[in-house]
N, C-alpha and C positions, 0 to 999 in steps of 0.2 A: 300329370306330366306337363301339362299346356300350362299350368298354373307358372310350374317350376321356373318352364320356357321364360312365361314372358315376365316374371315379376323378379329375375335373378338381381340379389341386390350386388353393389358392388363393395367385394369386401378383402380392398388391397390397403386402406389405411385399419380395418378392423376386422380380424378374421373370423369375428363369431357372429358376425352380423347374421341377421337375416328376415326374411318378410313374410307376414304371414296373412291368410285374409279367415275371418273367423265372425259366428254370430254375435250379436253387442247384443246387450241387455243389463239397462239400471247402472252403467259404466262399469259393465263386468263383459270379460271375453270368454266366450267358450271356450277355451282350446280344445276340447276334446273330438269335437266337429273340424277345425279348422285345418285348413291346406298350409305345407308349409313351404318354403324353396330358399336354398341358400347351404354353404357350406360346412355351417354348425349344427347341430344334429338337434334339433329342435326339438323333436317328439321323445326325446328322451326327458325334459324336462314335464313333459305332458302325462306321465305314464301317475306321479303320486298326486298328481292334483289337476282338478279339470277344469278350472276356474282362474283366471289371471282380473285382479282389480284394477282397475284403473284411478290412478290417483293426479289432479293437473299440479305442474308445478310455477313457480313463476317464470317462471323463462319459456321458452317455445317446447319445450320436451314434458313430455309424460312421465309419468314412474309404473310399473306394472310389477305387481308384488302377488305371489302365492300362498296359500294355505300355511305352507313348509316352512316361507321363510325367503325361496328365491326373489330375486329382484333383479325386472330390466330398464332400461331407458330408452327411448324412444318417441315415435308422434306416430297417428293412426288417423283416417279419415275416412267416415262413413260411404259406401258404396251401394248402389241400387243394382241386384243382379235381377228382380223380375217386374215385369212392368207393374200397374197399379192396378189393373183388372182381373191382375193374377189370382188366384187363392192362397200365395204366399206373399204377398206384398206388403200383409205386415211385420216379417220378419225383419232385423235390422243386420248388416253385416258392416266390418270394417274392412279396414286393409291397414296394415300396421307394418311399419320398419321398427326394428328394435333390437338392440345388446344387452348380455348380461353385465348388470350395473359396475361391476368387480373390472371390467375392462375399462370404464371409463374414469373409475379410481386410478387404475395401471399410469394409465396415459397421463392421467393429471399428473401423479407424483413424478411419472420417466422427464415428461415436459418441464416441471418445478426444479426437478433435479438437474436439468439441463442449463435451465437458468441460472441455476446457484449456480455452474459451475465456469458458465460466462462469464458472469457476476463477477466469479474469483479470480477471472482470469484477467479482466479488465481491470479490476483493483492491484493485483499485479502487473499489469504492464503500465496503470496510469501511477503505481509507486516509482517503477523504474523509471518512466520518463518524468520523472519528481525529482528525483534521484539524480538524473544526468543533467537536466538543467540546472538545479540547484548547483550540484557542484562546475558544472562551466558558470553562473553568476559566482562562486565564493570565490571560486580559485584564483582570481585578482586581487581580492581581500586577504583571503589566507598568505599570499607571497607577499605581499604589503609589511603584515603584518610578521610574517617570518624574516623580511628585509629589515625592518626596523627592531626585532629579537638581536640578529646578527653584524648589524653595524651601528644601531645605539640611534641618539638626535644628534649625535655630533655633528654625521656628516648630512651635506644636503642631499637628501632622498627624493627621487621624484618616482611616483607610479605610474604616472598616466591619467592615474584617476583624481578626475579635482576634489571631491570628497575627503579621499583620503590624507591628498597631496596638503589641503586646508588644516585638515589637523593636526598632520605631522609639524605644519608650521605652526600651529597653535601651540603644540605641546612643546617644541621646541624654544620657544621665547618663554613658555612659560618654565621651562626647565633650565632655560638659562638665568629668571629673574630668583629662582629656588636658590643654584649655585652662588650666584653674588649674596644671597644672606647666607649663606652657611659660611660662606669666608668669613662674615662679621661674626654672626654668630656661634659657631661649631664648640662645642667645649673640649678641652682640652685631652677630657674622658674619652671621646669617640678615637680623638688620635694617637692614644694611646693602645688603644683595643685595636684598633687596623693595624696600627704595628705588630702588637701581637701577635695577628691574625696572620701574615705575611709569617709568619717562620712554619702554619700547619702546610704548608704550602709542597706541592712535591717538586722534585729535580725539574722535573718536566713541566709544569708547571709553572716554578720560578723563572724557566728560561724565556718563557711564555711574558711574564711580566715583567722581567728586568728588560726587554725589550716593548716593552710599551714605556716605561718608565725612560728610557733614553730617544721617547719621542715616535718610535715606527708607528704604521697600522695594522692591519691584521693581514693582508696583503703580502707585503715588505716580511713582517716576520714568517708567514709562512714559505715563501722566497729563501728566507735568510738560515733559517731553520729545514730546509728540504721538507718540510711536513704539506699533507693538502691542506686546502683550505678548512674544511671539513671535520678533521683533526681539533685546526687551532680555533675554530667555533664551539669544540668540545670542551679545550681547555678553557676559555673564556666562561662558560657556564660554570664549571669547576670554581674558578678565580674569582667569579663573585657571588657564588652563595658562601664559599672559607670567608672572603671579605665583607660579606653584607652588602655590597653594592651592586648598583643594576648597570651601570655602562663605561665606557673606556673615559669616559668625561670626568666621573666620579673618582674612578681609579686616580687619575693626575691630579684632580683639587688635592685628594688628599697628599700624592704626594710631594704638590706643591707646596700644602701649608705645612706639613713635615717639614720642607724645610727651610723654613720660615722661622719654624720653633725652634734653628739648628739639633734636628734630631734626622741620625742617619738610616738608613736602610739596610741591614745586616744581610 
């Protein structure tokens, strides 16, 4: 009972813990002598085997392993309980803390698992703040570049961004030195094919483009037409994949040099 008292281990992070003090001999513990104290019912491990080995390992902890099979962990350190004059003074004793080794697997894997699940959780929230910056860095690009989808190089476009702003004028000079060869150039084949292509054209459509062809912009004819804007950017996509062309630019060459060739627009 005094053993009990004074050597209670504490065992609020490990409930099997507990301590024991027993004779050593050749790095073998009696337990079958030894006192035990602690909350895990020790002596019940003691009942098929009377002998616990001791085994070092690298680290600061021991291994104590049974006849049976069982295994603890733990650390022990020899104690003198009678003087040296005694008639038992050569007996050796320990005093051991130690768990069955199954708890410290527990722990290890609950701890591992905990990590991973950090782990996944910070890989999700540093995706999502991936995610949100990314998209506040594009979204000046993407409207850019939607701006310039929906109102072509004709007009002067400005984003803000000098980047962008640079290239739009790149592309635009360059798009303008394209159109001056294609005036010299263009064979007579393509202007007949865009003719043609102008009759697959729907009602709506057509109205769409007999009013760019008298000059509007895409403004004015949505104005002129009661449609939103939104609408007549639909039609516009429509109007140049039937025509093969990519802008309101393209549209008017041709049907400038239409009519040029004196060929009219049905």
């Amino acid at each position: 009972m005094l053993f009990k008292l004074a050597y209670m281990p504490d065992s609020s992070m490990f409930s099997r813990t507990f301590c024991m003090l027993a004779p050593v001999l050749d790095d073998v513990l009696d337990i079958s002598k030894a006192m035990f104290s602690g909350g895990y019912s020790a002596r019940n491990f003691a009942i098929n085997s009377e002998f616990l080995s001791v085994q070092k390992n690298q680290s600061l902890f021991y291994t104590y392993k049974q006849e049976n099979g069982n295994s603890f962990v733990g650390f022990h350190r020899p104690v003198r309980l009678y003087p040296e004059d005694s008639a038992f003074s050569g007996q050796k004793w320990a005093l051991a803390l130690m768990m069955p080794a199954e708890d410290i697997k527990y722990s290890l894997t609950r701890f591992n698992l905990q990590l991973a699940v950090m782990f996944s959780l910070l890989m999700i929230l540093g995706a999502a703040i991936s995610f949100f910056l990314s998209k506040q860095y594009l979204k000046p690009i993407t409207n850019s570049i939607d701006m310039i989808k929906s109102k072509g190089l004709d007009e002067k476009l400005k984003t803000n961004i000098p980047e962008i702003d640079d290239l739009i004028e790149f592309l635009s000079l360059r798009s303008e030195k394209l159109y001056e060869k294609a005036e010299e150039e263009l064979p007579s084949t393509v202007l007949h094919e865009f003719l043609k292509n102008t009759k697959t054209l729907s009602p709506a459509e057509r109205a769409v483009f007999d009013l760019y062809v008298q000059g509007y912009n895409a403004k004015e004819i949505a104005e002129i037409l009661c449609l939103s804007i939104n609408t007549i950017k639909t039609h516009n996509k429509r109007i140049y994949m039937k025509l093969n062309i990519a802008s309101r630019r393209e549209l008017l060459l041709y049907v400038k040099m239409l009519k040029e060739a004196g060929k009219e627009l049905c």
